[in-house]
C-alpha positions as CSV (number, residue, x, y, z in Angstrom):
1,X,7.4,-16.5,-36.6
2,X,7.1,-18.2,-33.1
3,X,3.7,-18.8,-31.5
4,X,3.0,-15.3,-29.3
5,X,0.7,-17.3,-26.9
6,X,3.8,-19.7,-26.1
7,X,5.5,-16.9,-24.6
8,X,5.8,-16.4,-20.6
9,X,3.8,-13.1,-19.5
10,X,5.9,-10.6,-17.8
11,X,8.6,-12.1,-20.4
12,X,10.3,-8.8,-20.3
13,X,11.1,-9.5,-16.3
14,X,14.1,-11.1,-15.5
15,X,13.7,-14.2,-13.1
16,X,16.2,-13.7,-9.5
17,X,15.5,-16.6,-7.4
18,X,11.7,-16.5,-6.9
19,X,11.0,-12.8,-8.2
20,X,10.4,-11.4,-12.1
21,X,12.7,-8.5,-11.7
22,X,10.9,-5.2,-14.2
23,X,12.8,-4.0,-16.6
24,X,12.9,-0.4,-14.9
25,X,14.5,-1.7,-12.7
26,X,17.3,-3.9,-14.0
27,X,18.3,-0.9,-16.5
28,X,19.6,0.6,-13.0
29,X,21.3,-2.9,-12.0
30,X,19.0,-3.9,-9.7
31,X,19.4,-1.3,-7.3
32,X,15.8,0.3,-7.8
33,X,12.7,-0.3,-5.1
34,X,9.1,0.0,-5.2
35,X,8.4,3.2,-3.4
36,X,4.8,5.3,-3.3
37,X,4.3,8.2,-4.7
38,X,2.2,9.6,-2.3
39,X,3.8,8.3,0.4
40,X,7.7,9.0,0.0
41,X,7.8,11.3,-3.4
42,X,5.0,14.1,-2.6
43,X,6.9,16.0,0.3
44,X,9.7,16.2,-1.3
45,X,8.0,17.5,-4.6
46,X,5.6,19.4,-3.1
47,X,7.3,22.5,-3.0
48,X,7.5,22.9,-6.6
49,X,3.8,22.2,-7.0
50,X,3.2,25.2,-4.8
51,X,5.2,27.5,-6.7
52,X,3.0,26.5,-9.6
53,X,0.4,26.8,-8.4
54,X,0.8,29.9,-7.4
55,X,2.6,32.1,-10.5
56,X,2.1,29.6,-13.4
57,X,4.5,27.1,-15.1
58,X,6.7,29.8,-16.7
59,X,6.8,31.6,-13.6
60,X,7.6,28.8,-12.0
61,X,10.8,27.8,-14.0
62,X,12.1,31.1,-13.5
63,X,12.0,31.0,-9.6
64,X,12.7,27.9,-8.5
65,X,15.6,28.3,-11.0
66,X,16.9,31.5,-10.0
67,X,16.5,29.4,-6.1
68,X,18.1,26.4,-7.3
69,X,21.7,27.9,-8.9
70,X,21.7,30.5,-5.8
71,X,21.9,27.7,-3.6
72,X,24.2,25.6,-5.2
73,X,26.8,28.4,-5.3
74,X,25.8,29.4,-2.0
75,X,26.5,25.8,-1.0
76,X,30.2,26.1,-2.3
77,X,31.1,22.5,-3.3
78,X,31.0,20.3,-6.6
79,X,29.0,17.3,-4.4
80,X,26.4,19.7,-3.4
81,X,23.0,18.1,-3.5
82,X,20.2,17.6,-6.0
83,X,18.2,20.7,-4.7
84,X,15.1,19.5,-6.6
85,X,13.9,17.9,-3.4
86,X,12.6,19.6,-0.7
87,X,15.0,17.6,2.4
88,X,18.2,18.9,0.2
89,X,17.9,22.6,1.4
90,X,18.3,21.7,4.8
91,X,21.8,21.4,4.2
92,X,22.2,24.3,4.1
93,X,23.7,26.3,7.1
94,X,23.2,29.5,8.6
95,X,26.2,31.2,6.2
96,X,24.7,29.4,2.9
97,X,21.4,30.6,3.6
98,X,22.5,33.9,3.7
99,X,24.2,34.2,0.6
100,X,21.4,32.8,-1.2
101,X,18.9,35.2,0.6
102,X,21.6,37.8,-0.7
103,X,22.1,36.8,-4.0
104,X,17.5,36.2,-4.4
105,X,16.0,39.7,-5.7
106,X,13.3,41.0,-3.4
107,X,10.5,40.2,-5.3
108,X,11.7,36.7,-6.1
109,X,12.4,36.2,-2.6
110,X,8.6,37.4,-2.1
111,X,6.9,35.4,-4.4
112,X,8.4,32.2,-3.0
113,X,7.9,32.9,0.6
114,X,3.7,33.5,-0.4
115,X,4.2,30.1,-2.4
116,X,5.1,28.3,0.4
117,X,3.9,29.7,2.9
118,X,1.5,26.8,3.6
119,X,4.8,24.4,5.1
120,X,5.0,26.9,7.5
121,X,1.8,25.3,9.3
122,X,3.2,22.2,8.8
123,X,6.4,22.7,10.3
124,X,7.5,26.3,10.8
125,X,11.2,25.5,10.7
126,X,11.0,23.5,7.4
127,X,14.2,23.5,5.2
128,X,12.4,26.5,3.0
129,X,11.4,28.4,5.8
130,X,14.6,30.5,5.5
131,X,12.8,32.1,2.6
132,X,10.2,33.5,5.0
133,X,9.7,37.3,4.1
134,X,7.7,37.9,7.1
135,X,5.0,39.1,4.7
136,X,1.7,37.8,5.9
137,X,-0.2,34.6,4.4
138,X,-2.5,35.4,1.8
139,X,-6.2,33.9,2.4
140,X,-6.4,32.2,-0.8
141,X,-2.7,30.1,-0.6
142,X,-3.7,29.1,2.4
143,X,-7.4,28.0,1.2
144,X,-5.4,26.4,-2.0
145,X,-3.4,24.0,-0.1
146,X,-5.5,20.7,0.6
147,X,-6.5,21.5,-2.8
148,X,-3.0,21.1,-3.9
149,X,-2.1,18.5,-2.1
150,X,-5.1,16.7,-3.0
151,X,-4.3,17.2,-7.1
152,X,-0.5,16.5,-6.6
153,X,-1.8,13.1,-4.8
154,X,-2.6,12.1,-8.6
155,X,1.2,12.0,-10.8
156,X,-0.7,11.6,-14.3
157,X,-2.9,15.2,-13.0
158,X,-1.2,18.4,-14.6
159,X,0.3,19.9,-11.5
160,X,2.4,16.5,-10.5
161,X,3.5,16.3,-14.2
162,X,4.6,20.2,-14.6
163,X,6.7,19.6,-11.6
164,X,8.1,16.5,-12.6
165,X,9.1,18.1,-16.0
166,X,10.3,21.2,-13.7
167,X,12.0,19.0,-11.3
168,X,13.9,17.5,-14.3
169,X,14.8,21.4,-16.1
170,X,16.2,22.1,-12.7
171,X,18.8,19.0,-12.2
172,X,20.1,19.6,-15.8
173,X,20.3,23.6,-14.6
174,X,22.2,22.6,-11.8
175,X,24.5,20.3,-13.9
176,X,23.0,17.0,-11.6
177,X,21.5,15.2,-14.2
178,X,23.4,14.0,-17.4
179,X,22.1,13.4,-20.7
180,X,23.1,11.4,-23.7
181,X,24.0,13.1,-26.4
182,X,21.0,11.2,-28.9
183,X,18.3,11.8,-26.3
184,X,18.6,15.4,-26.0
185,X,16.3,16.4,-28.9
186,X,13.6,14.3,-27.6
187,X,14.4,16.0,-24.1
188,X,13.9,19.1,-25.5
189,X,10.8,18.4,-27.4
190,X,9.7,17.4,-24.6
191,X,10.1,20.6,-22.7
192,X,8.7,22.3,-25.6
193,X,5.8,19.7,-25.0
194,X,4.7,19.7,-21.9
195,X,3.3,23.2,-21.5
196,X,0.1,21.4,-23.4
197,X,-0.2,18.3,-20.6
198,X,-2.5,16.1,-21.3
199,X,-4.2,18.0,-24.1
200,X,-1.9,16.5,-26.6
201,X,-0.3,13.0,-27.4
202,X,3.1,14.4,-27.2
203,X,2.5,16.3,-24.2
204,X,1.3,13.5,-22.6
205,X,4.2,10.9,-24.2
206,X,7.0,13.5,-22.5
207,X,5.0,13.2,-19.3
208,X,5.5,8.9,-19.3
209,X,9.5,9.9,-20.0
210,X,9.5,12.6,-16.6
211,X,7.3,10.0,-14.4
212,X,10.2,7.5,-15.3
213,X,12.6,9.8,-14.1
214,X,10.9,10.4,-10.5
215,X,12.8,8.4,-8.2
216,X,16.0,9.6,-9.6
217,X,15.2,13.1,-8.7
218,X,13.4,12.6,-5.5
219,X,14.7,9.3,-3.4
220,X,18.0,9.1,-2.5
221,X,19.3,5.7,-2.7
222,X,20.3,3.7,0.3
223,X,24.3,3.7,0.8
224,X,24.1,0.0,-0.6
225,X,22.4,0.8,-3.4
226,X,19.7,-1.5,-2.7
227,X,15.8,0.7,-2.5
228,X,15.5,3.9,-0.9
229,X,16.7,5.8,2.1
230,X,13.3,6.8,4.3
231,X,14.6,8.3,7.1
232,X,14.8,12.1,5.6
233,X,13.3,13.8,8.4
234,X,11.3,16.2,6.4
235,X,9.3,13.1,4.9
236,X,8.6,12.5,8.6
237,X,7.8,16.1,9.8
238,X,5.6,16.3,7.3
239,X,3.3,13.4,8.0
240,X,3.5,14.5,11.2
241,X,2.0,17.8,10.6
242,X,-0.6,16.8,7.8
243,X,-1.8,14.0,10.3
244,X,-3.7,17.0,12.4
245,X,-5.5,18.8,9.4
246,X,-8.8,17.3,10.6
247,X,-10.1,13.7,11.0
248,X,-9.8,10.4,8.8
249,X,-12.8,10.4,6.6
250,X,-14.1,7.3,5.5
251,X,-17.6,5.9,5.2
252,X,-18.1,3.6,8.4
253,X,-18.8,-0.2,7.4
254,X,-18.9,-1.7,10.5
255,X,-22.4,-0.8,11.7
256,X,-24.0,-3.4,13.7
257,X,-27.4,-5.0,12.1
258,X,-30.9,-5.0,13.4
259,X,-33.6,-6.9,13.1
260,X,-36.6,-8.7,15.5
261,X,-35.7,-11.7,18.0
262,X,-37.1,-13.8,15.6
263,X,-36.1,-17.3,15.7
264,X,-33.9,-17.8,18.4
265,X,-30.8,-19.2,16.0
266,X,-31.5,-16.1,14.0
267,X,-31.5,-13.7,17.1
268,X,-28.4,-15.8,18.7
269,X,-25.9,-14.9,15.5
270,X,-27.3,-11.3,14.9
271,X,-26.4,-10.7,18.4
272,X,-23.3,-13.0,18.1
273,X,-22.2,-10.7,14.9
274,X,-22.5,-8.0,16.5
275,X,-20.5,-8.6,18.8
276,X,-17.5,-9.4,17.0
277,X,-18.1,-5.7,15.3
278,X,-17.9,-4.5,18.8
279,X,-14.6,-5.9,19.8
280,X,-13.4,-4.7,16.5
281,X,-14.3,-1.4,16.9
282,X,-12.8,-1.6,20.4
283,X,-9.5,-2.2,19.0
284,X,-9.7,0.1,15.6
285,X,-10.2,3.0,18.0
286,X,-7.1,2.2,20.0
287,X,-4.3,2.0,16.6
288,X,-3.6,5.2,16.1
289,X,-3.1,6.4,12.9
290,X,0.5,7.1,12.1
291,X,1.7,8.5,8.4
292,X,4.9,7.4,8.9
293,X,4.1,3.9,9.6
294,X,1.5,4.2,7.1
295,X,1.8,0.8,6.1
296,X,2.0,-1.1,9.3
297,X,-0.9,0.9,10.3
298,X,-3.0,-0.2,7.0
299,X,-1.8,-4.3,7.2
300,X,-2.1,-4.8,10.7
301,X,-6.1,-3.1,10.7
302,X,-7.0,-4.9,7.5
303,X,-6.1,-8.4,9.0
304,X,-7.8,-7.3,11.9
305,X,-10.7,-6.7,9.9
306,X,-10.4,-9.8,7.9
307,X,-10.5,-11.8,10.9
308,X,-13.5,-10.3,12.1
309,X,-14.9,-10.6,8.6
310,X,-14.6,-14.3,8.9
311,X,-16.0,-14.4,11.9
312,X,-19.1,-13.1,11.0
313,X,-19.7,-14.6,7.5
314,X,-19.0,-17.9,9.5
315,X,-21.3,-17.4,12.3
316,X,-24.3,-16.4,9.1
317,X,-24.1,-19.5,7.6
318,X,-25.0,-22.5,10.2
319,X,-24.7,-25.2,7.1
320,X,-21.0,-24.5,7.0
321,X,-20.8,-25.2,10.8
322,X,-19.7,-29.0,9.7
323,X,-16.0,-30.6,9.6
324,X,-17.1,-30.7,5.5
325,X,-16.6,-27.0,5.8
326,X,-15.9,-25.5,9.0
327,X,-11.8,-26.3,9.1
328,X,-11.9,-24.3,5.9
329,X,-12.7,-21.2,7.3
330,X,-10.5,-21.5,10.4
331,X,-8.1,-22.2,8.4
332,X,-8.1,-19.0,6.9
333,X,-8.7,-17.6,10.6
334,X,-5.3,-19.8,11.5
335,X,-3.9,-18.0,8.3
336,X,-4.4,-14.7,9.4
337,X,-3.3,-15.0,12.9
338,X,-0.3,-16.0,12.1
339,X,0.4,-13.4,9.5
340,X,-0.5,-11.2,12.2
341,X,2.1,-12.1,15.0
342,X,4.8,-12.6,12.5
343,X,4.1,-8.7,11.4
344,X,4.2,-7.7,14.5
345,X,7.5,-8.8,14.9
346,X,8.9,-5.9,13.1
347,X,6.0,-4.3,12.0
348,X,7.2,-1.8,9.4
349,X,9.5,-3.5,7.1
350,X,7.0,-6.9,7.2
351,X,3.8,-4.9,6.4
352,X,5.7,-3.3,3.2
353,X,6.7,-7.2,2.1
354,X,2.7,-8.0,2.6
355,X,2.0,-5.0,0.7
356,X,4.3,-5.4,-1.9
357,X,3.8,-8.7,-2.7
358,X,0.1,-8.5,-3.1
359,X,1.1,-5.3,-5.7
360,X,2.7,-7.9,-7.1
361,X,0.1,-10.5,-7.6
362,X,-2.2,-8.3,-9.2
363,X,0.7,-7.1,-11.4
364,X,0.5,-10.9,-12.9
365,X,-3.3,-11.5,-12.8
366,X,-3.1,-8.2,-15.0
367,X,-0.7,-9.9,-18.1
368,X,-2.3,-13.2,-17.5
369,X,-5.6,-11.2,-18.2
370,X,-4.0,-9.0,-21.0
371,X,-2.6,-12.2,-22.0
372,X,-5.9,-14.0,-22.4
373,X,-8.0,-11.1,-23.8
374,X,-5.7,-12.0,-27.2
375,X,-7.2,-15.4,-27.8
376,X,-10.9,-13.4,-27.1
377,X,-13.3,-12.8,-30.0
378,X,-16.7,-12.3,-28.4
379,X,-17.1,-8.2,-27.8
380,X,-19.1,-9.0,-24.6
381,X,-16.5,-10.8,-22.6
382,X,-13.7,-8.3,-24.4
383,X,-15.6,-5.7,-22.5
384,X,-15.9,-7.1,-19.2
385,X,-11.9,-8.0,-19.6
386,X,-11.1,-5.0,-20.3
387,X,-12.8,-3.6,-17.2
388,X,-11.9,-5.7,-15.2
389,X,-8.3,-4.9,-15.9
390,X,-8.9,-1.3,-15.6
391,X,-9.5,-1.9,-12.0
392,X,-6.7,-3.6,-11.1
393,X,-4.4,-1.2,-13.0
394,X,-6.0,1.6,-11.3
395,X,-6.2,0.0,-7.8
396,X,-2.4,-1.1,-8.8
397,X,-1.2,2.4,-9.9
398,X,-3.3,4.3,-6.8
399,X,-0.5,2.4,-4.8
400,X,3.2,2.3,-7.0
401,X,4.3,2.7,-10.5
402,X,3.8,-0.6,-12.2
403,X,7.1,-0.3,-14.2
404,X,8.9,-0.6,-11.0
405,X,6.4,-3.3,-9.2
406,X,8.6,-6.6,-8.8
407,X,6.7,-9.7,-9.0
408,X,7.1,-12.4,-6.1
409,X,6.6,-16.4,-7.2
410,X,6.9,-17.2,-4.0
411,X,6.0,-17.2,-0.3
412,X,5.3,-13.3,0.7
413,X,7.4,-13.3,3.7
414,X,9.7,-15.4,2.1
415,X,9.4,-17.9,4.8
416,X,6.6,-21.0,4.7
417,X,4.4,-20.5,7.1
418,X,5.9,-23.1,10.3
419,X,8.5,-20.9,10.1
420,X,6.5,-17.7,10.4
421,X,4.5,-19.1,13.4
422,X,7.8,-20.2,14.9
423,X,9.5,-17.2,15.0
424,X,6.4,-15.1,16.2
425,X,6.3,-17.8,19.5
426,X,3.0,-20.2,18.1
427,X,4.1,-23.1,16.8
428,X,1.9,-24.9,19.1
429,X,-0.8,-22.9,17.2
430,X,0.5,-24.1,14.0
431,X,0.7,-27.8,14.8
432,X,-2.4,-27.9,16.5
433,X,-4.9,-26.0,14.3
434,X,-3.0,-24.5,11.0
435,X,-1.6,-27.9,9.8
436,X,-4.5,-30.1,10.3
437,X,-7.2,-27.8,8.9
438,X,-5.1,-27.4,6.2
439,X,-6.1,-30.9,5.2
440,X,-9.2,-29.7,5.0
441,X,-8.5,-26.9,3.0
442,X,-6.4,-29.4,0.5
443,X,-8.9,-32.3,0.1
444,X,-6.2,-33.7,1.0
445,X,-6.3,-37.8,1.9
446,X,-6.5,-37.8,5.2
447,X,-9.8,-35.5,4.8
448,X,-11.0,-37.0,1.8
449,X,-11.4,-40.4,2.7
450,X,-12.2,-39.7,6.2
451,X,-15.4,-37.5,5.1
452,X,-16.2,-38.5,0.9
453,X,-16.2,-42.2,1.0
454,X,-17.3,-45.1,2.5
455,X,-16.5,-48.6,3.0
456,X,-18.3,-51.2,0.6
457,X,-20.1,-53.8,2.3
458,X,-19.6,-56.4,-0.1
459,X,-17.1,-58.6,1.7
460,X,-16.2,-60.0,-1.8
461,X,-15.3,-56.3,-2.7
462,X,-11.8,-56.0,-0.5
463,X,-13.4,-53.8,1.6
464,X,-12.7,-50.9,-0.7
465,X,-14.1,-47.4,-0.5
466,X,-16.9,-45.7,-2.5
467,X,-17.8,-42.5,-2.7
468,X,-19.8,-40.7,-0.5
469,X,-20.9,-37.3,1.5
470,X,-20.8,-38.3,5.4
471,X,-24.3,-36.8,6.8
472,X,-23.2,-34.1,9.3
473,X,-25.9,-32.0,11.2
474,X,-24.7,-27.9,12.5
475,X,-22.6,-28.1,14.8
476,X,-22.1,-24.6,17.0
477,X,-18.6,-25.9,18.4
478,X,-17.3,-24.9,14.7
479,X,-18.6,-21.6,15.8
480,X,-17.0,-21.5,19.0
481,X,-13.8,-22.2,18.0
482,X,-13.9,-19.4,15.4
483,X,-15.1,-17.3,18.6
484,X,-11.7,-18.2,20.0
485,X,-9.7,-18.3,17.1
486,X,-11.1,-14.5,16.8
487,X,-10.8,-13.7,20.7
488,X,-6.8,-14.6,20.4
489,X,-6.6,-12.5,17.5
490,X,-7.6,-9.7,19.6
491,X,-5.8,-10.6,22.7
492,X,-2.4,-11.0,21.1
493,X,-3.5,-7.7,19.3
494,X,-4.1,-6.0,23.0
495,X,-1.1,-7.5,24.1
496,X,1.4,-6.0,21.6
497,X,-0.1,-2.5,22.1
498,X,0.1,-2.9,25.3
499,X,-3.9,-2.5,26.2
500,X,-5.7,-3.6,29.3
501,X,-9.8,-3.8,29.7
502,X,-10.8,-4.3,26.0
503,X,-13.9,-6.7,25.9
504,X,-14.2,-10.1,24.4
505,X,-17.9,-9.9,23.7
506,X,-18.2,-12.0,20.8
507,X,-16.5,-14.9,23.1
508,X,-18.2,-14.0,26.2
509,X,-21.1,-14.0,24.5
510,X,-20.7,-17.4,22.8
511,X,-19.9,-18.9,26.1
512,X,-23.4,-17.3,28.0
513,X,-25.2,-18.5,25.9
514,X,-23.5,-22.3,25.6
515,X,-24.0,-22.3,29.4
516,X,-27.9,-20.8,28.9
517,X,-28.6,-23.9,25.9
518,X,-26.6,-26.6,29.0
């Protein structure tokens, strides 16, 4: 037998350039995408989780059938759609809709306009709403939806897994979905199965097989083949119409800190901090959120906030106001603004390559763990492994389905990062603060022996170098130039978005007081 520890992690993932290509998604030649859940699969599922909600899993699969055959012989051709998700029934016209309203008994038709009658406050003309009985909404359906929504956010919870397994019944009912021959016993066993989700193993083994089968049923696939159409409009109406059910509710984090004058170094970067979580606040206020940008809007406010972060944990920490350490740090400021303004360049598509490819990083730092937690005999550190990969998994899985997460080996936005500056219009930025602080973030040479060594004065000695640390008091222009570093961040932010009369206070600040110390 070989040695196990010799082989590559992720050695089921096929290697395409610089990505490790899943196995999920090779079985369908490639032509798969990462796609969210939440963010792309839920309004077109949501519909069934309703009904279920509503008259139970039994009663459920008798509806939605009975709605699923009448419209696809109402709908009068063999490429009709896959009406499992929600978009397909607005292709319906006004002559298709009224033969399935003819063909629907009353009290079917009944049952499903109180199920979903919830979408009609999201969008009163959804593609159900032709279902409408006119009956009024009933108090409690109403009162259930967030709750729904809410539990359908989770696809291992029992009401995304029923309708996954229903979404299934219903494209085999309509003759959409083909099935092997040698498979269809353990299909059925797994109808017979899932009733009993997640109380037993084989309910919950039949729920991994109708997960799988998700994006099949509910994306449609871009006319390429490559990833997912997103421009169903439904997906778009409703994000649109969830986004005013009440405020964002988050705990606030960016409080500013008090404390006496104190020292007046002490009292200078409390003050200075705080007003770099001014500034930011400024600007958080003024990006809007949108759920149909959701991850441009997520990106684009984290590196905000990660600039700012560094910012402040700079300014706290005077010792590391030195060229030993300082460069590192704006560095990573240098970093981020340029990740930034190359985002902004096309905001949506670039965020989701940011996004993805740090999915994919934890993807690996997960089998490297699970990898190392082999070779592991102490129960101590077994433990902490474990949990440790627990949280990444469930941060992970919060976000996509790790079977279809493709790992990248290489830059994120597939460009080095000159590149990145040059096409978002700061090279100059790149040449003259990225590139040589990234010496410093490299030990490399020209760091090294300018700062950790110094000449022997033995003239018998060649004049060679020796090691050394080069004294080097606190220096506040370190500060100030992660003040400004900061202060373009926001200003190229402002300018993008188009805003005028946004404070710099953090810089303004820095700059009063320089003059005050002069």
């Amino acid at each position: 037998m070989g040695d196990e520890s010799h082989k590559p992690v992720l050695g089921d993932h096929v290697a395409v350039k610089r990505k490790l290509i899943p196995p999920a998604v090779r079985a369908f030649g490639g032509k798969l995408a990462q796609y969210s859940w939440t963010r792309q699969l839920v309004p077109e599922a949501i519909w069934l989780g309703l009904v279920i909600d509503r008259c139970g899993y039994q009663g459920a699969r008798y509806l939605c059938r009975s709605l699923v055959l009448t419209s696809r012989d109402a709908f009068g051709d063999e490429a009709s759609p896959l009406f499992v998700r929600m978009s397909a029934y607005s292709l319906l016209d006004a002559d298709a809709r009224a033969r399935v309203l003819g063909a629907l008994s009353p009290a079917d038709r009944a049952e499903l306009s109180k199920s979903l009658g919830p979408l009609t406050k999201i969008d009163p003309s959804h593609p159900l709403a032709f279902l409408d009985d006119g009956g009024d909404l009933e108090p409690v359906t109403a009162d259930r939806f967030p709750a729904v929504l809410q539990e359908f956010y989770d696809r291992h919870g029992r009401l995304a897994v029923l309708s996954l397994a229903l979404a299934y019944e219903l494209g085999l009912v309509q003759g959409k979905v083909h099935v092997a021959d040698h498979l269809v016993d353990s299909l059925n066993a797994g109808f017979r199965d899932i009733g009993d989700f997640p109380k037993t193993d084989a309910s919950q083994e039949a729920a991994g097989r109708f997960r799988a089968a998700a994006p099949m049923l509910f994306m449609t696939p871009n006319d390429d083949g490559e990833g997912f159409r997103e421009d169903d409009s439904w997906v778009g109406v409703f994000w649109d119409g969830i986004a005013g059910f009440g405020p964002c509710l988050f705990p606030d984090t960016i409080d500013d800190e008090e404390g006496e004058d104190g020292h007046p170094l002490e009292a200078f970067v409390r003050e200075f901090r705080n007003a770099v979580r001014s500034d930011l606040r400024a600007r958080l206020r003024e990006w809007h959120l949108n759920l149909n940008e959701i991850e441009a809007y997520e990106v684009v406010l984290a590196l905000l906030c990660r600039q700012a972060t560094l910012a402040i944990e700079f300014a706290a920490a005077p010792s590391m106001w030195s060229p030993h350490s300082g460069p590192i740090t704006l560095r990573a400021m240098a970093d981020v603004f340029i990740s930034l303004a190359w985002i902004f360049k096309e905001p949506g598509p670039r965020a989701r390559k940011f996004v993805e490819d740090g999915l994919g990083a934890i993807k690996l730092q997960i089998a490297h763990q699970e990898r190392a937690l082999e070779s592991v005999s102490d129960p101590a550190e077994i433990k902490d492994m474990q949990q440790m990969i627990e949280v990444w998994r469930e941060w992970l899985t919060m976000q996509r389905m790790e079977q279809f997460v493709e790992v990248n080996l290489g830059s994120w936005s597939g460009l080095n990062t000159r590149k990145m500056a040059e096409e978002a219009g700061f090279l100059d930025f790149y040449n003259h603060v990225y590139q040589p602080f990234s010496g410093v973030a490299h030990s490399n040479w020209s760091h090294v022996s300018m700062f950790n060594t110094a000449f022997c004065q033995n003239p018998a000695h060649r004049g060679h170098r020796a090691p050394a640390i080069a004294p080097a008091e606190p220096d506040a222009h370190w500060l100030f130039l992660a003040s400004k570093y900061l202060s373009k961040t926001f200003r190229h932010f402002d300018d993008v978005n188009a805003l005028e009369g946004l404070s710099h206070t953090a810089f303004d600040y820095f700059d009063k007081q320089s003059e005050v110390s002069a």
